[in-house]
Wavefront OBJ file of the C-alpha trace (Angstrom):
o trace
v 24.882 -22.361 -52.771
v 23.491 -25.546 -51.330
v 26.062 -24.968 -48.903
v 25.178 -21.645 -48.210
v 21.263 -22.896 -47.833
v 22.273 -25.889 -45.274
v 23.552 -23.190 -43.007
v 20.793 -20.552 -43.092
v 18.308 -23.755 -42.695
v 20.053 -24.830 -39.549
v 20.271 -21.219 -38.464
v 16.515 -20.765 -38.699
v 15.419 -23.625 -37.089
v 18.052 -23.758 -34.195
v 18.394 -20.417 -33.139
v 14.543 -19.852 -31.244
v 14.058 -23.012 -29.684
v 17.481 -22.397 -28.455
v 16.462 -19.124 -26.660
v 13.322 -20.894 -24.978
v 14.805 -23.661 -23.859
v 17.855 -21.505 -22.433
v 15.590 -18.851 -21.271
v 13.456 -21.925 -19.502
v 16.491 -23.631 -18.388
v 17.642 -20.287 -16.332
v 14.232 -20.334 -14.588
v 14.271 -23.403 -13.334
v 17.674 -23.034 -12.158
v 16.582 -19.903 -10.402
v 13.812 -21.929 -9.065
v 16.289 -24.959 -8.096
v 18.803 -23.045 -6.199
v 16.962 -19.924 -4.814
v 16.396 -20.718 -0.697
v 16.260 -19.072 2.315
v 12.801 -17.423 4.102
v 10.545 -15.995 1.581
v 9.172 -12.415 2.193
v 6.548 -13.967 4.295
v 8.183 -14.774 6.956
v 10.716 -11.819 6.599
v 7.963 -9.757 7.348
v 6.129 -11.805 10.123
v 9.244 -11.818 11.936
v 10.038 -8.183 11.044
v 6.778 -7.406 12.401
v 7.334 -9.360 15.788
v 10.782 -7.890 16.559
v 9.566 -4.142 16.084
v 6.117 -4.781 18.440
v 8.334 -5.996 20.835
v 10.774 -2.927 20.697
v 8.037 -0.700 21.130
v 6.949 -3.168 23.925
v 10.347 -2.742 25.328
v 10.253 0.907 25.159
v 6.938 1.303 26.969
v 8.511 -1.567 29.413
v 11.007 0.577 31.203
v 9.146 3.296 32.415
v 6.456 0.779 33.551
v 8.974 -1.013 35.930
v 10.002 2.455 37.441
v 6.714 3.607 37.502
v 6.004 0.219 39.635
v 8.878 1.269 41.872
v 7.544 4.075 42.254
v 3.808 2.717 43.023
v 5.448 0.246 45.622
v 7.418 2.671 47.316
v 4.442 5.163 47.915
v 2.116 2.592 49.049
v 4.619 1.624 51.873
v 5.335 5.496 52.802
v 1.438 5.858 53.075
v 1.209 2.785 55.187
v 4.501 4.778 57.527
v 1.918 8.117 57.080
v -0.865 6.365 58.869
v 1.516 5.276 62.042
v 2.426 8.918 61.978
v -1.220 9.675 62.214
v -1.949 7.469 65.498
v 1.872 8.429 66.335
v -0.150 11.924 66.739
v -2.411 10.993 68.943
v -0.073 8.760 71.796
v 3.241 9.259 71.876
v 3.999 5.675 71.563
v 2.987 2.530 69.581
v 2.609 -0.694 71.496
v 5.460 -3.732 70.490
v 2.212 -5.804 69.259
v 1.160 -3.042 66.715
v 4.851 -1.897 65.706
v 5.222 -5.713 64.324
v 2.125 -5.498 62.865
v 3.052 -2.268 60.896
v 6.304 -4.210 60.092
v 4.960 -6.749 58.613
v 2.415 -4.439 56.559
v 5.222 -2.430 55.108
v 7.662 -5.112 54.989
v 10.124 -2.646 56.115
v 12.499 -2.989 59.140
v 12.162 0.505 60.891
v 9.864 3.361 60.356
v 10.507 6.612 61.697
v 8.883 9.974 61.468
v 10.706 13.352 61.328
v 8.838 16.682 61.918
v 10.891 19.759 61.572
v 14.690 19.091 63.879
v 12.044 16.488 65.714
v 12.579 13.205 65.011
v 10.828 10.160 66.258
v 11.186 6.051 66.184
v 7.872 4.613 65.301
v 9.083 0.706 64.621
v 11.854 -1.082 65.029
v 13.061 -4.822 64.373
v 16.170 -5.027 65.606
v 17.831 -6.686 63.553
v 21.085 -5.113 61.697
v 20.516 -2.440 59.187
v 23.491 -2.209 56.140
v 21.624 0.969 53.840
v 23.283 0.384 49.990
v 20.926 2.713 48.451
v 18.878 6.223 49.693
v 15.883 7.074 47.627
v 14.167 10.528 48.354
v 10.771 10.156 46.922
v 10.768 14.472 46.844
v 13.923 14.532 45.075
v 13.510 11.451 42.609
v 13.948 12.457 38.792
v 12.382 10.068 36.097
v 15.763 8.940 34.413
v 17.112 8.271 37.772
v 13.985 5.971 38.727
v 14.456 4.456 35.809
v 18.106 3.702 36.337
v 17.472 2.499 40.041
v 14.512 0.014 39.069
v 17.140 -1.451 36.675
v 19.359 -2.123 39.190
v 17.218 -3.640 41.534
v 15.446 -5.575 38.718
v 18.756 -7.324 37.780
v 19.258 -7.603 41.457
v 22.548 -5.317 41.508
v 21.172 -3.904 44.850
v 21.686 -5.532 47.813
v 20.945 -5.052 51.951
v 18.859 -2.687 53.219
v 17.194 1.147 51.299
v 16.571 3.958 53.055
v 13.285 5.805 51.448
v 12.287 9.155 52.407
v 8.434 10.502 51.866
v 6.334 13.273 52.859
v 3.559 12.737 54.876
v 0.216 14.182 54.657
v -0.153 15.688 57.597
v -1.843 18.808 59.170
v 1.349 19.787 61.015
v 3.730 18.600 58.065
v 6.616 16.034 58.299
v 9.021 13.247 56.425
v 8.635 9.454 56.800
v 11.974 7.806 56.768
v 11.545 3.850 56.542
v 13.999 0.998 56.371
v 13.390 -1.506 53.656
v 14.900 -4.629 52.518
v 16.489 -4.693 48.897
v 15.640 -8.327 48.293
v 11.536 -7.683 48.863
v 11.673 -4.680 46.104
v 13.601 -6.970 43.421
v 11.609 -10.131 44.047
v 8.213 -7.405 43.378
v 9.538 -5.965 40.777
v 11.273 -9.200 38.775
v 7.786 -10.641 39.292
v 5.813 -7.836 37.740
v 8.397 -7.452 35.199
v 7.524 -11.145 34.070
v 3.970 -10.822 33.653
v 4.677 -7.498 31.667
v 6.861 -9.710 29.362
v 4.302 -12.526 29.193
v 1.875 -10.183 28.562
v 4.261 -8.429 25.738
v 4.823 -11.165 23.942
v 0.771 -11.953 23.801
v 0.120 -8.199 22.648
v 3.108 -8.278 20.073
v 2.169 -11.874 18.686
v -1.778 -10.680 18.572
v -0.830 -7.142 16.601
v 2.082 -8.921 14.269
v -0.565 -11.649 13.227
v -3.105 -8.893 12.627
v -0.141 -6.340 10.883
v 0.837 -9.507 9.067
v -2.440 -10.647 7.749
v -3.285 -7.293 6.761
v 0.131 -6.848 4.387
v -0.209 -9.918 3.397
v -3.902 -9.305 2.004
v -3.031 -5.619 0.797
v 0.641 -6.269 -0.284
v 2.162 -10.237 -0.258
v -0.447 -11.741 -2.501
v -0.447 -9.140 -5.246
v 3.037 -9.516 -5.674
v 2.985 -12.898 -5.037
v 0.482 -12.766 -8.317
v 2.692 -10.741 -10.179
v 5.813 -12.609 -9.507
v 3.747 -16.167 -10.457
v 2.308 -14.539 -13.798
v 6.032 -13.447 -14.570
v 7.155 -16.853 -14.229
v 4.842 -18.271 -15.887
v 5.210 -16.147 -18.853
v 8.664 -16.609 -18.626
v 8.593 -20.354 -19.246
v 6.067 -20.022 -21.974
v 5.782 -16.537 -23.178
v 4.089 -17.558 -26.742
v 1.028 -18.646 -24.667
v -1.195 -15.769 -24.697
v -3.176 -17.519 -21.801
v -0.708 -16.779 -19.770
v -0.447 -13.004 -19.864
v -1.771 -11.477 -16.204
v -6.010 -10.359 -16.608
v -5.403 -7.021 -14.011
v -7.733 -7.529 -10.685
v -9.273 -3.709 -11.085
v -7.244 -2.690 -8.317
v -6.859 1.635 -8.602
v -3.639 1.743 -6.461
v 0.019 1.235 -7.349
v -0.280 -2.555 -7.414
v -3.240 -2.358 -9.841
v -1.002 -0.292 -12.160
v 1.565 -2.565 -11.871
v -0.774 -5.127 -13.208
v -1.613 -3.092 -16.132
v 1.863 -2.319 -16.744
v 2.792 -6.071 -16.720
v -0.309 -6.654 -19.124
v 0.916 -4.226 -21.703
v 4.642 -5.248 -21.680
v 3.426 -9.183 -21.757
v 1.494 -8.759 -24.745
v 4.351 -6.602 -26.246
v 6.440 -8.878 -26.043
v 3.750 -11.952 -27.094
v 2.926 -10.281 -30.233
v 6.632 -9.652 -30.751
v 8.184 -13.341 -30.558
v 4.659 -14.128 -32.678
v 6.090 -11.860 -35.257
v 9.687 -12.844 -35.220
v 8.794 -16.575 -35.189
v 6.693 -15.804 -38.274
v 9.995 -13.936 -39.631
v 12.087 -16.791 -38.812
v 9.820 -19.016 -41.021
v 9.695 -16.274 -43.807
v 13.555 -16.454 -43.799
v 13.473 -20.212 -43.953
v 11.130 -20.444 -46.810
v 13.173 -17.429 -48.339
v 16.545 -19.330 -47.831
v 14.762 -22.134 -49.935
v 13.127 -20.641 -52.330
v 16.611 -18.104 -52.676
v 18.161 -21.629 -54.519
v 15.620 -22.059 -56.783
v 15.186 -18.714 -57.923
v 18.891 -18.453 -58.569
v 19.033 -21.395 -61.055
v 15.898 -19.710 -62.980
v 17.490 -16.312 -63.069
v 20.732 -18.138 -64.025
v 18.702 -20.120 -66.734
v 17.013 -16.953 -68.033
v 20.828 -14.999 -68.191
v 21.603 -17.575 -70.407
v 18.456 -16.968 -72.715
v 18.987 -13.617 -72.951
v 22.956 -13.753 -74.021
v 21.364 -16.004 -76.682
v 19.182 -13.127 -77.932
v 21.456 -10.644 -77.707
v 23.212 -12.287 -80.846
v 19.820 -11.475 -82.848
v 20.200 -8.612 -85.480
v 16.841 -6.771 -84.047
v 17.439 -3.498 -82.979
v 14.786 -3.336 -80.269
v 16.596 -7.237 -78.912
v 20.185 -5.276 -78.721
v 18.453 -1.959 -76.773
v 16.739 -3.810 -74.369
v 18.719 -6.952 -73.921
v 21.281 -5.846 -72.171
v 19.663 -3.777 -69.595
v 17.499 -6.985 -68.510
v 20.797 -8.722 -68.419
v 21.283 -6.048 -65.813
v 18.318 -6.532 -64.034
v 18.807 -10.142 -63.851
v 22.274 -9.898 -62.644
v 20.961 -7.061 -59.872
v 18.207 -10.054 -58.849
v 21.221 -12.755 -58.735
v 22.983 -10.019 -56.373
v 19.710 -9.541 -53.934
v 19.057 -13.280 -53.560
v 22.447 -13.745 -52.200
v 22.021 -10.392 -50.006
v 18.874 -11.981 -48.610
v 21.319 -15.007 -47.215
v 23.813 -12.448 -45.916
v 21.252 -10.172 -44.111
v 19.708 -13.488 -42.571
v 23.397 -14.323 -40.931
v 24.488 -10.444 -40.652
v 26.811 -10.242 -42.886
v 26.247 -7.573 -45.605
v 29.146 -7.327 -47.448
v 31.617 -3.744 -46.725
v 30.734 -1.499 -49.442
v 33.449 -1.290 -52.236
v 33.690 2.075 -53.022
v 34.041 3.746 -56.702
v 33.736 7.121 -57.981
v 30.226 7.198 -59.210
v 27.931 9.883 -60.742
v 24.560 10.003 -58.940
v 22.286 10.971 -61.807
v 23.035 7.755 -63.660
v 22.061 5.634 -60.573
v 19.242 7.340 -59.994
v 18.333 6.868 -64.115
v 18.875 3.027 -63.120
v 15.933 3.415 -60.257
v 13.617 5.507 -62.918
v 14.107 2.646 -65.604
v 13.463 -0.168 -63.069
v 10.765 1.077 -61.554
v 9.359 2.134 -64.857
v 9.261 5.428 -63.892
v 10.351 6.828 -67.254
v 7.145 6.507 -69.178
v 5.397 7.610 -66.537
v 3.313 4.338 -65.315
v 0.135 4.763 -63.352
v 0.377 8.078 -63.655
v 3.721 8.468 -61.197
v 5.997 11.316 -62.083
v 10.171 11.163 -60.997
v 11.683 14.610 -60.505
v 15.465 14.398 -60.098
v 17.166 17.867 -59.248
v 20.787 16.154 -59.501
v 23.732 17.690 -61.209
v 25.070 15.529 -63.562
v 28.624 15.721 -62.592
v 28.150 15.334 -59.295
v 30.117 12.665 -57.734
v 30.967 10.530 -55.137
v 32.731 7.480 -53.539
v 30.403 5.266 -52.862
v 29.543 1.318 -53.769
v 27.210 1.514 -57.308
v 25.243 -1.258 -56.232
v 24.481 -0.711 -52.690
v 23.328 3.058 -52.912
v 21.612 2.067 -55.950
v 19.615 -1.160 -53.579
v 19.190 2.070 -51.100
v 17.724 4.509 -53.749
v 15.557 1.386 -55.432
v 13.897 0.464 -51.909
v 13.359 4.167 -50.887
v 11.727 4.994 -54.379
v 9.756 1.793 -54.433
v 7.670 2.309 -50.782
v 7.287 5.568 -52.097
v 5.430 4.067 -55.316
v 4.011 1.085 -52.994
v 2.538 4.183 -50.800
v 1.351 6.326 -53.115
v -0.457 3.406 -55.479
v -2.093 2.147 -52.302
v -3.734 5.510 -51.453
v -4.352 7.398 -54.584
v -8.616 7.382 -54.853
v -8.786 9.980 -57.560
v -7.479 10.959 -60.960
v -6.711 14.466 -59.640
v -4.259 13.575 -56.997
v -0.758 14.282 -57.429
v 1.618 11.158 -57.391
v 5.616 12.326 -57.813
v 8.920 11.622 -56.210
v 11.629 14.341 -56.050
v 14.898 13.529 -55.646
v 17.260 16.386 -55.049
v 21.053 16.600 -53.769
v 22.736 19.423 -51.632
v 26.278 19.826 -50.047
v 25.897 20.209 -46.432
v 29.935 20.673 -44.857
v 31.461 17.422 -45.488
v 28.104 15.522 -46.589
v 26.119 15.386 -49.316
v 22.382 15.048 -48.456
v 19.978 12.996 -50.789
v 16.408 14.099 -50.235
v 13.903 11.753 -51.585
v 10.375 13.183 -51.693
v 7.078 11.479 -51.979
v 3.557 13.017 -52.041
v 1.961 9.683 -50.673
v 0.179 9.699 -47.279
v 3.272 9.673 -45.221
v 4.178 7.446 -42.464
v 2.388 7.230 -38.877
v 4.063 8.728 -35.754
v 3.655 4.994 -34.436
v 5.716 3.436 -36.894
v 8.593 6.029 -36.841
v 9.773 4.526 -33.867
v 11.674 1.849 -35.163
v 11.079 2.692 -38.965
v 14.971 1.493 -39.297
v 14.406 -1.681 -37.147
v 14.332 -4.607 -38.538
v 10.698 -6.400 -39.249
v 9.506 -3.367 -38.428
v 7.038 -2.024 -41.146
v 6.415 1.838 -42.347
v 2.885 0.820 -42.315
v 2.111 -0.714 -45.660
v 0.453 -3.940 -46.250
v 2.797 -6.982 -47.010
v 5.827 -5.248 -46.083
v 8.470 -7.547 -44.513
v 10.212 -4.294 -42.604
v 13.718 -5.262 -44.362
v 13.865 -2.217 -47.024
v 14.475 0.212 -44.666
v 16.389 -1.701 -42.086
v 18.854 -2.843 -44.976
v 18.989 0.669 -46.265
v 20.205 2.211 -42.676
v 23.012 -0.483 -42.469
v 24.318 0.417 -46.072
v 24.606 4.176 -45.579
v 25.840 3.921 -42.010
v 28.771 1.456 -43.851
v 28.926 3.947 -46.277
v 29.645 6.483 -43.003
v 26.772 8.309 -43.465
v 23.074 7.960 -41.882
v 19.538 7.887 -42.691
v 16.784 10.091 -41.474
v 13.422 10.623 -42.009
v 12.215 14.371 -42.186
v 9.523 15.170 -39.629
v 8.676 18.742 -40.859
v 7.543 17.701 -43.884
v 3.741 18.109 -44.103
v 2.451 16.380 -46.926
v 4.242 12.543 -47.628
v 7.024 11.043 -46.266
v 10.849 12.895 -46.835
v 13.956 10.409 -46.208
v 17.341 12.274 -46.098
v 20.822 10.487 -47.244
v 23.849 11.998 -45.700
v 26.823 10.294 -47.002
v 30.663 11.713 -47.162
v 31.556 13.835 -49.751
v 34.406 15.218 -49.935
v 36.346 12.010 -50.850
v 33.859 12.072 -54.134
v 34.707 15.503 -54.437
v 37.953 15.558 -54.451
v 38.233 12.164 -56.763
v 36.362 14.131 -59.054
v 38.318 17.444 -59.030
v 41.715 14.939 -59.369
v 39.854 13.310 -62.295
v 39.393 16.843 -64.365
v 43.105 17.422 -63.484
v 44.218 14.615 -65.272
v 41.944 14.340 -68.097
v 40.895 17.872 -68.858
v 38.139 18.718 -71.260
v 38.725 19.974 -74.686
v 38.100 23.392 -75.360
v 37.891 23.042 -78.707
v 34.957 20.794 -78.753
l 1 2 3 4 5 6 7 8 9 10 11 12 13 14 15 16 17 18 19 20 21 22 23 24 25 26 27 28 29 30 31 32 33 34 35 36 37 38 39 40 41 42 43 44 45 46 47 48 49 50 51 52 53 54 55 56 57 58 59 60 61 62 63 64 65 66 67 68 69 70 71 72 73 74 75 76 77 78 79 80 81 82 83 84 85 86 87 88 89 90 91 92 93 94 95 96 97 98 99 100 101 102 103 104 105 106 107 108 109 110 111 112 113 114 115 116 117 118 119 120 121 122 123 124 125 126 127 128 129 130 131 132 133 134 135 136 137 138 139 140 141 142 143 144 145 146 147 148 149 150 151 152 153 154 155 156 157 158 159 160 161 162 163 164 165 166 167 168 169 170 171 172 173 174 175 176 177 178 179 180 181 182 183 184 185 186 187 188 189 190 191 192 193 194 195 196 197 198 199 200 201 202 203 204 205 206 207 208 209 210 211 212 213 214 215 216 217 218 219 220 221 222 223 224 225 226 227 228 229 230 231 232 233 234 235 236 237 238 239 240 241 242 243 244 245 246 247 248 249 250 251 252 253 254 255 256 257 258 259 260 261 262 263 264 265 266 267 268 269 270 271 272 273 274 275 276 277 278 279 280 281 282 283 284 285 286 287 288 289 290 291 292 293 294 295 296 297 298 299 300 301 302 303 304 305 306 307 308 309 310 311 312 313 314 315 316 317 318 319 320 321 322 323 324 325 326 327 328 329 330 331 332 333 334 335 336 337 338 339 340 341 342 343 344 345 346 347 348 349 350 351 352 353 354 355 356 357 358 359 360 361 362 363 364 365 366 367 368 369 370 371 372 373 374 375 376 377 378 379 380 381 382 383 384 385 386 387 388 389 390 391 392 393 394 395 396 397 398 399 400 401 402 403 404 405 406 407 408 409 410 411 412 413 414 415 416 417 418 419 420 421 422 423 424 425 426 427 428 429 430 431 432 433 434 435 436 437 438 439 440 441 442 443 444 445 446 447 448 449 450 451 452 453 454 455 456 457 458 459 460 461 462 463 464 465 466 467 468 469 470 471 472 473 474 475 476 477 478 479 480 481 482 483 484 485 486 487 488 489 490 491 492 493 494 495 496 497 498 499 500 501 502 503 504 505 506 507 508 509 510 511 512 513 514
């Protein structure tokens, strides 16, 4: 026994500092080796990269649009020699250079109908590489060519061709050199970049600010108020207070409030169970040597020649022996390890006149009635003690409940206890007419440490109950369409009973005579 007590003492005090210090020990190793950029700076870089996609997107067209822009301006320039072309046939050498030099083109000529007509000329060699038809130019294709010439994949001389606005009509063909379009266009194409990268800086710093006002810190909270909990969770000052936020994020809050003081209130309770069963474990020792001492007081009386001595004797040697039993389930139950049921043939009336007498039910104490609709010779294979610890713990909430709420001498206090044969099972219904149990506590009525609602319960009837009738094979339920009390239904196998039984009468048939 001392043994026995050594290891539920160690057992109890080892087991929850273990958990937080392993629980605390994970964090910190999450803490130690978690690295790389934080969602901050996921997102400010996220934010950069797509601003400057959409800046590359609008980019393109710009560029041919320039192209587009730079050509025109030089075909108008070519449309205004036409016009003075109109009015003298010729242009002087001094103002052909000078129109030259406006343009930057190399020859300018001016077609009107078959008529065709040399307004300047440079002389120097012409190699054409490329012939752009202003009239005739789609978009994609603008786009395309101010590519080329931006990357400078165009070389020599361009041929562009442009209507002029003219009374009479006519085309301005004009000579231009590919080097003077790319160095234009490679120079507006830089300050469009430097002036990219300022926009897209400007709106990610903005985009990122914002998020991080609306989004990062929130989470940032949450995440910080998780960890801290974490590392400390039995510190109710460290459960999140919600901001008041009415969006997702402030629901998340209250969410993480709720579940935080869940589980608070929880560990609160099973630390106080974990003392309970330490104190228990103790106090189990003890109790043991006085039950043992008072076993051996009664075997003494027993030898007396009083009648009432030899009646009752024996079945408080009974009850004594039953409380020897329980203290040294209490250990097991703390280590999980209820013994496996060994099964018997048993008749269930005579257990359940064991839970009448023990509970005093009998003479009718307090003014509680016991109704068993049992056969008599209805058996069963199951382990005496154990279904009678699952009948005495059933019966006994029942009495707890219905002591605790009877207010008058006209209310009705009874348990009925009644059998059927359902297939395979037989069902055990025990009945109370107390106030019944709340919806709330149904949840995990079969949990351990987790009470029907009475005052002082430890919420270890019940859960002890469930894991003897599931050993048994069977299960435990409690009835919900019941509407006055509470209604728990035993299924356990039958037929083995049954047939035990039926192999019984075989053998050892009654006499007729009698």
């Amino acid at each position: 026994m001392a043994e026995n007590k050594g290891k539920v003492t160690s057992e109890a005090e080892v087991t929850p500092e273990k958990l937080d210090s392993e629980g605390t020990s994970n964090i910190k190793r999450r803490k130690l080796f978690r690295g790389g950029m934080g969602l901050s700076g996921k997102l400010l870089v996220l934010t950069i990269l797509f601003v400057m996609l959409s800046e590359v997107l609008i980019f393109v067209p710009s560029v041919a649009n320039f192209r587009n822009i730079w050509l025109n301006d030089r075909l108008k320039v070519g449309g205004v020699a036409a016009t003075l072309l109109s009015d003298s046939e010729t242009l002087s050498p001094e103002v052909q250079q000078r129109l030259l030099d406006a343009t930057g083109a190399q020859a300018i000529s001016l077609a009107m109908g078959e008529r065709r007509r040399l307004i300047a000329l440079d002389g120097s060699p012409i190699n054409i590489t490329k012939t752009i038809d202003m009239t005739l130019d789609a978009p994609w294709e603008a786009i395309g060519c101010s590519l080329q010439f931006l990357i400078g994949a165009r070389t020599g001389q361009i041929r562009v061709i442009g209507e002029v606005d003219m009374r009479s009509g006519g085309r301005v063909d004009m000579v231009l050199p590919a080097s003077l379009l790319r160095d234009d266009l490679q120079t507006y194409a830089l300050n469009i970049l430097k002036l990219s990268l300022l926009i897209s800086c400007l709106t990610a710093a903005l985009v990122y600010l914002s998020i991080r006002s609306l989004l990062l810190r929130p989470l940032q909270r949450l995440t910080g108020s998780m960890m801290r909990f974490a590392e400390s969770p039995e510190n109710a000052r460290e459960i999140i207070k919600p901001s008041g936020r009415t969006d997702e994020l402030g629901e998340a809050e209250m969410q993480l409030q709720s579940m935080q003081k869940s589980l608070n209130q929880t560990l609160s309770q099973q630390r106080r169970m974990a003392a309970l069963g330490l104190a228990v474990s103790k106090i189990n020792h003890d109790m043991r040597n006085l039950l043992a001492s008072a076993q051996l007081f009664l075997e003494r009386l027993e030898l007396l020649p009083d009648p009432t001595v030899q009646r009752v004797a024996p079945k408080i040697l009974a009850t004594l022996d039953r409380a020897v039993s329980y203290t040294s389930a209490v250990l097991s139950y703390g280590k999980a390890q209820e013994a496996a049921p060994e099964l018997r043939v048993i008749r269930l009336a005579s257990v359940l006149r064991d839970v009448e007498e023990v509970l005093g039910l009998s003479r009718h104490v307090d003014g509680i009635e016991m109704h068993v609709d049992v056969p008599e010779a209805q058996e069963l294979e199951a382990d005496p003690e154990q279904i009678f610890r699952v009948l005495l713990n059933l019966c006994r909430n029942a009495v707890q409940a219905m002591e605790a709420s009877k207010s008058g001498s006209g209310v009705v206090c009874r348990i009925e206890i009644k059998s059927e044969v359902e297939g395979d099972m037989l069902s055990i219904y025990v009945t109370d007419t107390g106030p019944g149990i709340p919806k709330r506590a149904q949840e995990g009525l079969f949990k351990a440490f987790q009470t029907s609602g009475k005052v002082g319960g430890t919420g270890l009837g019940l859960a002890i109950a469930a894991e003897i009738v599931v050993a048994h094979g069977g299960k435990i339920t409690l009835e919900t369409k019941v509407t006055t009390g509470a209604c728990f239904k035993i299924q356990l196998p039958y037929k083995q009973g049954q047939r035990s039984a039926e192999k019984i009468t075989r053998l050892f048939p009654a006499d007729s005579s009698k």
